[in-house]
C-alpha positions in Angstrom: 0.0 0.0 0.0 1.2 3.6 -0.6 0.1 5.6 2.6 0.4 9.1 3.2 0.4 10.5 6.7 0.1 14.1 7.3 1.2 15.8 10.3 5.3 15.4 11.9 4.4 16.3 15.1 4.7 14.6 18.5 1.4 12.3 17.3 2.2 12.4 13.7 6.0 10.7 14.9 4.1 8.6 17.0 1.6 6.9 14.0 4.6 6.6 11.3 6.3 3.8 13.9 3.5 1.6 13.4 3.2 2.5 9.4 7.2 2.8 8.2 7.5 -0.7 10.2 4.3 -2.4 8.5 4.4 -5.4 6.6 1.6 -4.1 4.6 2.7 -0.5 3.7 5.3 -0.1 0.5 5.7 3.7 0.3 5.0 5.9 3.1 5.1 9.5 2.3 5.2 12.2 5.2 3.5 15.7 4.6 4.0 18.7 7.2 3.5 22.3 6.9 7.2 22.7 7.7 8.9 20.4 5.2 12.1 20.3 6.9 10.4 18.7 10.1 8.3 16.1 7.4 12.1 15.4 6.4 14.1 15.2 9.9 10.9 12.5 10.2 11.1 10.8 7.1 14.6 11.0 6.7 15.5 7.4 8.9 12.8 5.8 7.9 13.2 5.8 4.0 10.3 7.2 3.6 9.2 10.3 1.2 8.2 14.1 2.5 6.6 17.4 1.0 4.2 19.5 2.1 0.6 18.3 2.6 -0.8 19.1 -1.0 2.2 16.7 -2.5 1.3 14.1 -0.5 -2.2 14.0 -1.0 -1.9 14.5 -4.2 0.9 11.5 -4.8 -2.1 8.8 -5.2 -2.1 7.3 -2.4 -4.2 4.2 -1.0 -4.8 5.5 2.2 -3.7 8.9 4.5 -3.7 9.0 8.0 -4.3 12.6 9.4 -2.7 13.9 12.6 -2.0 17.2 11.7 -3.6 20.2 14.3 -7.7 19.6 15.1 -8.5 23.1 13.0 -7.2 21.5 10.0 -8.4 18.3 10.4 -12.1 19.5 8.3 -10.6 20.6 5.5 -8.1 17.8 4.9 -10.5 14.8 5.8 -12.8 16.8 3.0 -9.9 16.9 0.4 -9.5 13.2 1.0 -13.1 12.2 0.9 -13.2 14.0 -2.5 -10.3 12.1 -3.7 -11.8 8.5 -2.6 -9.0 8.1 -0.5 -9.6 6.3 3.0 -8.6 8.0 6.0 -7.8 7.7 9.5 -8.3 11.1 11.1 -7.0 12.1 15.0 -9.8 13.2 17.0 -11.6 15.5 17.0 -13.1 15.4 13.4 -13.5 19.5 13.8 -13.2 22.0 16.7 -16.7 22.8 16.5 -20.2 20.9 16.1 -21.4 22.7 12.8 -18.1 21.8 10.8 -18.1 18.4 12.3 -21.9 17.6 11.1 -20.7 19.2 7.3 -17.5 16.9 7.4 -20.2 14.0 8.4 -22.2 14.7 5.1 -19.1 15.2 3.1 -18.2 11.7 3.8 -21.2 9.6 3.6 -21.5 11.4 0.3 -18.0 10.4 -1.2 -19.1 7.0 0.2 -15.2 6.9 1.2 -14.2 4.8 4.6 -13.4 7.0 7.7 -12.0 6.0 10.6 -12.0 8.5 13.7 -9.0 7.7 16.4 -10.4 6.6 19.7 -7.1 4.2 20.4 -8.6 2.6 23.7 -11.0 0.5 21.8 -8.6 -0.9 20.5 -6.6 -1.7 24.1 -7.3 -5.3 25.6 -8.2 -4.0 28.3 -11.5 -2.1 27.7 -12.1 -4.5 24.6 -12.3 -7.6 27.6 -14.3 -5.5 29.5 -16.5 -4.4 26.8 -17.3 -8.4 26.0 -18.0 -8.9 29.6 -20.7 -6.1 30.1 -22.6 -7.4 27.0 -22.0 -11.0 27.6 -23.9 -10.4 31.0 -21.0 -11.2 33.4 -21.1 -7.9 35.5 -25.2 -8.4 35.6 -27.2 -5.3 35.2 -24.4 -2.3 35.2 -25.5 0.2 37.9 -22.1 2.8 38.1 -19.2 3.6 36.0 -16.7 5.6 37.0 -13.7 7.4 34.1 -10.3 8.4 35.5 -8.1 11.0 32.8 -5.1 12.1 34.6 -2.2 13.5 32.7 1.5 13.4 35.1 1.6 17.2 33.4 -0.3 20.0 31.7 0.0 20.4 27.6 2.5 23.4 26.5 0.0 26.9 27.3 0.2 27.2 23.4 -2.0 23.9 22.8 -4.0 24.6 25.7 -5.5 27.9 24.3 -6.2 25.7 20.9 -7.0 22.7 22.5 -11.2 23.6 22.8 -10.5 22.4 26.9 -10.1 19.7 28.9 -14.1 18.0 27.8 -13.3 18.0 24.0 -9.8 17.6 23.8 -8.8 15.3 27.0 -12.2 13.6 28.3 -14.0 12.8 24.6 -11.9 9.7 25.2 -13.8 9.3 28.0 -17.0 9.7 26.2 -15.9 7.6 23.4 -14.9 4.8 25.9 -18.2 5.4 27.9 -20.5 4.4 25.2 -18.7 2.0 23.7 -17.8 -0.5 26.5 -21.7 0.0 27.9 -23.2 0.1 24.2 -25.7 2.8 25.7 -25.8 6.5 25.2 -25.1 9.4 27.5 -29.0 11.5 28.3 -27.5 14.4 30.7 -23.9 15.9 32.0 -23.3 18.0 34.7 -19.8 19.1 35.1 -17.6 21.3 37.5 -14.0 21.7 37.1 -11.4 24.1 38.9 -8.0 26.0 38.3 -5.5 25.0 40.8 -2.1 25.5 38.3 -1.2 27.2 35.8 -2.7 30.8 35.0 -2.7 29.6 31.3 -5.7 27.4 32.0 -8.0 30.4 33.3 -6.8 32.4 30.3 -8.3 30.4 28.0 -11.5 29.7 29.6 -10.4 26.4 30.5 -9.9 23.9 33.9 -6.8 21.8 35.0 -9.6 19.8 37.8 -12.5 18.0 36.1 -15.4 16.7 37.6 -18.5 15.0 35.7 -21.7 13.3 36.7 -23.2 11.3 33.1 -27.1 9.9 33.0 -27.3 6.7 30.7 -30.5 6.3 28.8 -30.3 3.2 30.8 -30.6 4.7 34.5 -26.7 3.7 34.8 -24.8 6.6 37.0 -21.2 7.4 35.3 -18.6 9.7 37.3 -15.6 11.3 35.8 -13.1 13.0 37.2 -9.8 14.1 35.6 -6.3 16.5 36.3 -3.5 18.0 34.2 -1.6 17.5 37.3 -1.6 13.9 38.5 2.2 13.6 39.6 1.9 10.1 40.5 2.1 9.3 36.5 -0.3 9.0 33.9 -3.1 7.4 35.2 -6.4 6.2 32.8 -8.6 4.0 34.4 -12.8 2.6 34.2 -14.6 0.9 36.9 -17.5 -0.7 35.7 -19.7 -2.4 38.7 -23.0 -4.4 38.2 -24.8 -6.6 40.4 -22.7 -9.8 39.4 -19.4 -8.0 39.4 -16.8 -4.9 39.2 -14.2 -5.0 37.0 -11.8 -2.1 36.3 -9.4 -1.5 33.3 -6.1 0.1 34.1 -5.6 -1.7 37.2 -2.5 -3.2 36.7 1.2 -3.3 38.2 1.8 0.0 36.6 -1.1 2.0 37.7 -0.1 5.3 39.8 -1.6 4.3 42.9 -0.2 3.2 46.3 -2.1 1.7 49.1 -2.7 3.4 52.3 -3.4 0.3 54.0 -0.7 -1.7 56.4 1.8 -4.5 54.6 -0.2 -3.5 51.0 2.9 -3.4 48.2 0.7 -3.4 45.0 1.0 -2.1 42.3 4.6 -1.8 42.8 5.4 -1.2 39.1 6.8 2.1 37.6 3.8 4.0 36.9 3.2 5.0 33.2 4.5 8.3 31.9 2.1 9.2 29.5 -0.5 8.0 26.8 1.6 7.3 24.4 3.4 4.3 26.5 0.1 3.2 28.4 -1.1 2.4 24.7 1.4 2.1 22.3 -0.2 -1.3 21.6 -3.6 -0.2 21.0 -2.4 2.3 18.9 -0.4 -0.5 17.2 -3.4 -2.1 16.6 -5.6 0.6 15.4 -3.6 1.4 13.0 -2.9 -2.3 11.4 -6.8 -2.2 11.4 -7.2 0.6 9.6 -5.3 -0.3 6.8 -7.5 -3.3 6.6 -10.7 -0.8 6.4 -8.6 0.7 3.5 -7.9 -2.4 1.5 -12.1 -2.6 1.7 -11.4 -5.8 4.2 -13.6 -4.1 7.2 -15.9 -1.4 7.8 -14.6 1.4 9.8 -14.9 0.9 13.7 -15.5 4.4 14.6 -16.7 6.3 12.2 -17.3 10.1 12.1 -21.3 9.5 13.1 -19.3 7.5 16.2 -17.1 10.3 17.0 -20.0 12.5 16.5 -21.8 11.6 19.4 -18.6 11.4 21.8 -18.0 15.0 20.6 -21.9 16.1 21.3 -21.0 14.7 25.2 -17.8 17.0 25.3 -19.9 19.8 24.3 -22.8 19.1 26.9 -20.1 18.9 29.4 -18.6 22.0 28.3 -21.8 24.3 28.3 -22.4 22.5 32.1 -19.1 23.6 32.9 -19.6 27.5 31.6 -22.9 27.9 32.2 -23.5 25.9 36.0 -26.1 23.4 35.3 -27.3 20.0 34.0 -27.1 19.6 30.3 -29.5 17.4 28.4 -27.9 16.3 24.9 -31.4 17.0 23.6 -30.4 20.3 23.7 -28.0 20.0 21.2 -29.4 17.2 19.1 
């Protein structure tokens, strides 16, 4: 396959691991807005570089998008128009209105989309996932989302970053509706500013709090931090009337026991999100190209990260405004 991806930033890097070192990809071309950083990337690898319009318009089999979220619109578009299938970082667009005309643009082309939410494709939430529709956990009553990032994002991406409900939690959301196979009815969020001055500048929160009603009477809690110095810590607790299980509990989870003679976990925590799921991300992307080569449907399309990105924004006008959010509103 001859793959473009576009975008040689710190995500961008991250993506062309798993595609310069696929079995399945020939050519890989690298696009950036600065060519001499598409170059200093390509450059080991083998691979080719130019700015974005050369690569796109190099006929490629597939292009994988990880380039800033305002541009995401306009290059998914460019793509859909070409019949080119793409994997686009999330969010599809900063904003709801752009994100429902990039939705019509691509059921339109009839071209395969593939929105990245990388945890469904860690084993982790995918076992849990099987066991909450299998029945094992009995009916779910409470869910509870931890996001906690080690450190805050450069104050540069956090006044483009649309805050911490659509750029940090609509993993979160994503995660939420996917493992329960329900939708979220209502949010109510709080958050606070206990860092950096960058956050209030930009009419954002470092501190996160959510409370989600599930079509289904479930209860899910969320809470979240841009300053968890324990390590990166990413974590759902699903309990029913059978059983609780939680993903993210494992030797390497940031958490220490209060209680007497209690060791565990007693493994390095993880340092950020990029080594808690490098093989999830490994594996979203070997999937992908099978959604390319017409072998699969896309596993989250842009309808999918539609409705995680409708949750953000309830949460975010609970946030501003002080009060329960229905999604009806915004539906």
């Amino acid at each position: 396959m001859r793959v473009g991806l576009l975008g040689a930033g710190r995500i961008g890097a991250w993506h062309a691991r798993f595609l310069g070192g696929h079995p399945q990809v020939d050519a890989l071309l690298i696009g950036d807005a600065d060519v001499r950083r598409a170059a200093a990337l390509a450059g080991p690898m083998g691979a080719g570089a130019g700015d974005p319009d050369a690569v796109l318009a190099a006929g490629l089999d597939a292009v994988v998008i990880a380039t800033p979220t305002d541009t995401h619109a306009e290059l998914l578009g460019r793509a859909c128009d070409a019949g080119v299938p793409a994997f686009c970082e999330k969010p599809v667009a900063p904003d709801l209105s752009t994100t429902l005309a990039v939705r019509d643009r691509a059921a339109k082309a009839g071209v395969p989309v593939h929105i990245g939410f990388q945890r469904r494709f860690d084993a982790g939430y995918t076992a849990a996932r099987r066991a909450v529709l299998d029945g094992r956990l009995g009916a779910l009553h409470r869910v509870h989302l931890v996001t906690a990032d080690p450190a805050p994002p450069p104050a540069e991406y956090v006044r483009s970053s649309g805050g911490i409900f659509r750029d940090c939690h609509i993993h979160d959301f994503d995660i939420l509706r996917w493992v329960t196979g329900r939708e979220v009815e209502a949010v109510t969020a709080v958050g606070a500013n206990r860092g950096d001055a960058c956050f209030a500048a930009a009419g954002d929160v470092d501190t996160s709090a959510a409370v989600l009603e599930m079509d289904d009477g479930t209860i899910a809690t969320l809470q979240g931090s841009r300053y968890n110095g324990a390590g990166y810590d990413v974590r759902m607790e699903l309990a029913g009337t059978d059983a609780t299980w939680v993903v993210g509990l494992d030797e390497r989870a940031p958490l220490r026991s209060a209680e007497p003679g209690v060791d565990w976990p007693s493994g390095d925590p993880w340092t950020d999100f990029q080594e808690r799921f490098d093989p999830a991300y490994a594996n979203e992307i070997g999937t992908f190209l099978e959604v390319a080569k017409g072998n699969a449907p896309s596993p989250c399309t842009v309808d999918e990260a539609l409705e995680a990105f409708l949750v953000a924004e309830a949460a975010t006008l609970s946030l501003h405004e002080g009060r329960r959010v229905a999604l009806a509103e915004l539906r």
